[in-house]
C-alpha positions as CSV (number, residue, x, y, z in Angstrom):
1,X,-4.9,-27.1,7.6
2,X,-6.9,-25.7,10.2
3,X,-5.8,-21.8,11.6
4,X,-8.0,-20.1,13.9
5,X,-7.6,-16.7,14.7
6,X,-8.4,-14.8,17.8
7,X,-8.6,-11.0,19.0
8,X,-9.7,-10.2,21.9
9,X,-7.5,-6.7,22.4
10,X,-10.7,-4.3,22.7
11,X,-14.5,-4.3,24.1
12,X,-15.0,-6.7,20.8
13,X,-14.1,-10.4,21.4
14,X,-14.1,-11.9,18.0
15,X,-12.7,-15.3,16.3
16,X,-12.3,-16.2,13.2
17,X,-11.1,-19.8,11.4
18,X,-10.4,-21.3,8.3
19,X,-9.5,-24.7,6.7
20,X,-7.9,-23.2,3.8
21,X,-11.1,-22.9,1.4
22,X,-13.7,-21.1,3.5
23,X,-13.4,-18.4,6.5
24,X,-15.8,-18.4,9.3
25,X,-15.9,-15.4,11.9
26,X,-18.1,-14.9,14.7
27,X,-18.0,-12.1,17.6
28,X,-19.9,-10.6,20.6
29,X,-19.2,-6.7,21.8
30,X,-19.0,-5.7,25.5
31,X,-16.5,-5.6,27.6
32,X,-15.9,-8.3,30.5
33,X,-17.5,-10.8,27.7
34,X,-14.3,-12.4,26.1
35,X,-13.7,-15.0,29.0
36,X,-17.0,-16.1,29.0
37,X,-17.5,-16.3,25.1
38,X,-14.1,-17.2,23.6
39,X,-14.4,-21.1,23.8
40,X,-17.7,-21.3,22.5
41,X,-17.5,-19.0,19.4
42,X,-13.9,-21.0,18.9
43,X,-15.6,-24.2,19.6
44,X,-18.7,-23.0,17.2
45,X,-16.8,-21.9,14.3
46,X,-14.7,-25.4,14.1
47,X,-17.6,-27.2,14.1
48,X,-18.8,-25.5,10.7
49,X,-15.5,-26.1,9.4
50,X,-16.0,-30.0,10.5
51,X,-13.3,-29.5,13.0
52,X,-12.1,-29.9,16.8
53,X,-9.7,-28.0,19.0
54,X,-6.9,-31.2,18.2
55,X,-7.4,-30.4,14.3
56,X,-5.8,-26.9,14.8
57,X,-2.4,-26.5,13.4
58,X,-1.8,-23.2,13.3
59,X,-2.6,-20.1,16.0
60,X,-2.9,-16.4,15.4
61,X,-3.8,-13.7,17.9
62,X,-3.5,-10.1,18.4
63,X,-1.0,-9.3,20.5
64,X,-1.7,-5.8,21.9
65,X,-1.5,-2.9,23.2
66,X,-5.5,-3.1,24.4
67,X,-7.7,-4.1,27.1
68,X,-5.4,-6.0,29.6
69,X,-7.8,-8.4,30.3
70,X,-8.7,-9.5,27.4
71,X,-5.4,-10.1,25.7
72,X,-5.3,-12.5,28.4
73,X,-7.8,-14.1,27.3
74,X,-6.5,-14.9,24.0
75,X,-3.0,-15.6,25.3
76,X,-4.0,-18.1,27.8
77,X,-5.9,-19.9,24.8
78,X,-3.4,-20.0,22.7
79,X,-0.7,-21.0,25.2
80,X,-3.0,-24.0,26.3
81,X,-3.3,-25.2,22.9
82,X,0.4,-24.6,21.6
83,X,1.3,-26.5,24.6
84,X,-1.1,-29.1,24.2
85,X,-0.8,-29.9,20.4
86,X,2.4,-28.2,19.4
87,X,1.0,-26.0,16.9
88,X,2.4,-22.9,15.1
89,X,1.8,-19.2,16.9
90,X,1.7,-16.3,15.4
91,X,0.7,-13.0,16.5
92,X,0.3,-9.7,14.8
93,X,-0.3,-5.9,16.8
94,X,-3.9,-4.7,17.4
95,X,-3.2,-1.8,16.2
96,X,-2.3,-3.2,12.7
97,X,-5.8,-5.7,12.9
98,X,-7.5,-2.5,12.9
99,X,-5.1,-1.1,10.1
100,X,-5.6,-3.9,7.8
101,X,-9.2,-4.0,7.8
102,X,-9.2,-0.3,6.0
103,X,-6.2,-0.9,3.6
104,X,-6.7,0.7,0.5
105,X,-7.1,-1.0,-2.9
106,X,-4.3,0.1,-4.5
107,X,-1.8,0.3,-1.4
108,X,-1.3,3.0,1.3
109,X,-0.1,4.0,5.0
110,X,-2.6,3.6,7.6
111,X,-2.6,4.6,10.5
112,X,-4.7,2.9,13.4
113,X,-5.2,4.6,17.2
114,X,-6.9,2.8,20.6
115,X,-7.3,4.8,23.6
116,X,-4.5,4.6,25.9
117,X,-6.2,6.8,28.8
118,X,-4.8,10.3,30.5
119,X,-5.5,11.9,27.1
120,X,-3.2,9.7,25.0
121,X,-3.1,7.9,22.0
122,X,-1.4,4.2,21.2
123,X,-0.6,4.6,17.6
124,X,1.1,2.7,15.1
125,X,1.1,3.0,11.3
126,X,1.6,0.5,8.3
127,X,1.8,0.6,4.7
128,X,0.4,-1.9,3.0
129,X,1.3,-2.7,-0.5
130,X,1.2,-6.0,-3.2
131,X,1.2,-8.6,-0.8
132,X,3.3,-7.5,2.0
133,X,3.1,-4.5,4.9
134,X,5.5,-2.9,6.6
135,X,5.6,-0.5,9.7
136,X,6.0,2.9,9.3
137,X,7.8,4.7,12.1
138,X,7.9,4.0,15.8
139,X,6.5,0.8,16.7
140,X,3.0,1.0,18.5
141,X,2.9,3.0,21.6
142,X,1.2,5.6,23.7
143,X,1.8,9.4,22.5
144,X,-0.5,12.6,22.8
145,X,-2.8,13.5,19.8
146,X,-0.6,16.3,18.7
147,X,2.6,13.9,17.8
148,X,0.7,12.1,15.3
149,X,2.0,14.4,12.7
150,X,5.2,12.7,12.9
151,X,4.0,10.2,10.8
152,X,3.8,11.9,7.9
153,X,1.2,11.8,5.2
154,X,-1.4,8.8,5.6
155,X,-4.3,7.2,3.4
156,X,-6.5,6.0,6.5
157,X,-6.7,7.0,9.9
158,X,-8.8,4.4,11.9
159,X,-9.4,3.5,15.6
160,X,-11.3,4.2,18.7
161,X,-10.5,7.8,19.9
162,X,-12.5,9.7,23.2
163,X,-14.8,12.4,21.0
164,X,-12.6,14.8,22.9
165,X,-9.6,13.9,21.2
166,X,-11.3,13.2,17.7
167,X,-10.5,16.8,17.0
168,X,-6.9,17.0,17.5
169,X,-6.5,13.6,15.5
170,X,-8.0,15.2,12.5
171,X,-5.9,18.5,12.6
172,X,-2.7,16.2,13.5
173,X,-3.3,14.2,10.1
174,X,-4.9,16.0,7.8
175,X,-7.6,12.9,7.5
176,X,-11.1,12.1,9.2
177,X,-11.3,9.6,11.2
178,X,-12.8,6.4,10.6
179,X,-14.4,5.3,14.2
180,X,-17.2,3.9,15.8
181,X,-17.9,-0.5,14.9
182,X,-16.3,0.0,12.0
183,X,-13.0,0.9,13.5
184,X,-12.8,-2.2,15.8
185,X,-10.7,-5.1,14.8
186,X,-11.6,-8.5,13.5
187,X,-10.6,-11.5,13.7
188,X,-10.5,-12.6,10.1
189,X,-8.1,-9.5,9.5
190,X,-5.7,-11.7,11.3
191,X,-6.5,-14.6,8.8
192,X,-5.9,-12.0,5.7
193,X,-2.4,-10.3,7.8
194,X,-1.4,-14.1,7.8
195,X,-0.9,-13.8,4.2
196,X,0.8,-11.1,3.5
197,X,4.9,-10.9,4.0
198,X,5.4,-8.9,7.5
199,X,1.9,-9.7,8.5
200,X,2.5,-12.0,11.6
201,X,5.4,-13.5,13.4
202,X,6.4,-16.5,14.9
203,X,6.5,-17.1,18.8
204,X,9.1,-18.9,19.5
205,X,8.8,-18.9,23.7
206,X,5.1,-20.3,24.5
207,X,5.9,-19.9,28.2
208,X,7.9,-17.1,28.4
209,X,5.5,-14.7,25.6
210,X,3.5,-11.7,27.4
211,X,1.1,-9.4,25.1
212,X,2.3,-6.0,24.6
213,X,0.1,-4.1,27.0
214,X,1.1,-0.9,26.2
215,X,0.8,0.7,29.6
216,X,0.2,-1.4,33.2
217,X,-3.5,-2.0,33.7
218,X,-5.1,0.8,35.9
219,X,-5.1,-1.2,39.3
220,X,-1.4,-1.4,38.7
221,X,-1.1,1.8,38.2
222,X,-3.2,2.8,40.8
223,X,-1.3,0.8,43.6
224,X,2.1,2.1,42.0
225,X,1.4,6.0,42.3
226,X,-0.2,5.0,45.8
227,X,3.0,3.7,46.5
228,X,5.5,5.5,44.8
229,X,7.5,2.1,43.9
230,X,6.7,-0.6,41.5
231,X,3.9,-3.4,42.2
232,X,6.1,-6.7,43.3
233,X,5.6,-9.8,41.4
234,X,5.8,-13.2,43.0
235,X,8.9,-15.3,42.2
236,X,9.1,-16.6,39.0
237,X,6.0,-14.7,37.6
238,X,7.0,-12.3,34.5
239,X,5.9,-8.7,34.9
């Protein structure tokens, strides 16, 4: 069975696939690349597998909070081909992509952070244990850098933080943080979540499924506070 695997939540667009044996990744960084790139890294990484888009069975993708944009990106892939071929779709939070790629040996919390603008903080935590993970707390959201302490004691903290709030993260949990490329999600961390009990779950709605942005992207917001009521949406069109 061929799964292939796709996050596109941050500046990193990167796609991973397997055929049950091996596990293939590729990726390119910068933002406003993921539209561009998706296809043919998707389209690459099958043909080293010895597969096509019509030998994909089963579809996993990160479903957010992040980059508006770009979880667009993935979601519109994955819609066309879940339409087109009726395969299984599964998605999983960016948040805990990011977790699971710094999940220690023997089992742990994590908790994993993306900047959320205006000084906040979308966090969410997960402990990860024998084959299974399970949230910890609120689900992921946006919260200021002092709150964090709410979760408790944690094994990892990991994500992309402004430097100005790297500070505060570290006082808040007690840990340092794990940033930079090594804190960005990856694809095959979606293959490996697929494995473990809680990792993913199904969508059931194809049409109807929206990623979990988090907050409205910035031109919404923008037009909203201009405004002072919220941006209309054309009949029919989910907001």
């Amino acid at each position: 069975m061929i799964t292939l695997a796709l996050d596109t939540a941050t500046d990193r667009c990167s796609v991973a696939a397997t055929d049950g044996t091996r596990v293939v990744e590729r990726q390119i960084d910068g933002a406003r690349q993921h539209a561009r790139a998706v296809l043919g890294l998707a389209d690459a990484l099958l043909a080293e597998l010895g597969a096509t888009p019509r030998d994909v069975q089963r579809m996993l993708t990160a479903d957010g909070p992040g980059s508006f944009t770009g979880l667009r990106v993935a979601a519109s892939v994955a819609k066309g081909l879940a339409w087109a071929g009726r395969i299984e779709w599964r998605v999983a939070p960016s948040l805990l992509v990011r977790a699971a790629g710094h999940a220690p040996a023997g089992g742990g919390i994590v908790l994993a952070l993306s900047d959320a603008l205006r000084g906040d903080l979308y966090a969410g935590a997960w402990k990860f244990g024998a084959g299974e993970v399970a949230p910890v707390g609120d689900p992921p959201r946006a919260r200021a850098p002092g709150t964090l302490t709410e979760f408790g004691p944690v094994a990892v903290v990991v994500g992309s933080v402004p430097e100005a709030l790297r500070a505060a993260v570290e006082e808040a949990t007690g840990c340092t943080l794990v940033g930079g490329a090594d804190a960005l999600p990856s694809a095959a961390q979606l293959l490996r979540l697929d494995g473990l009990t809680g990792g993913t779950r199904m969508v059931d709605d194809v049409a109807g499924w929206e990623p979990e942005y988090g907050r409205p992207a910035e031109a919404q917001a923008v037009w909203e506070r201009k405004h002072g009521r919220p941006l209309p949406s054309p009949p029919g069109i989910a907001r």
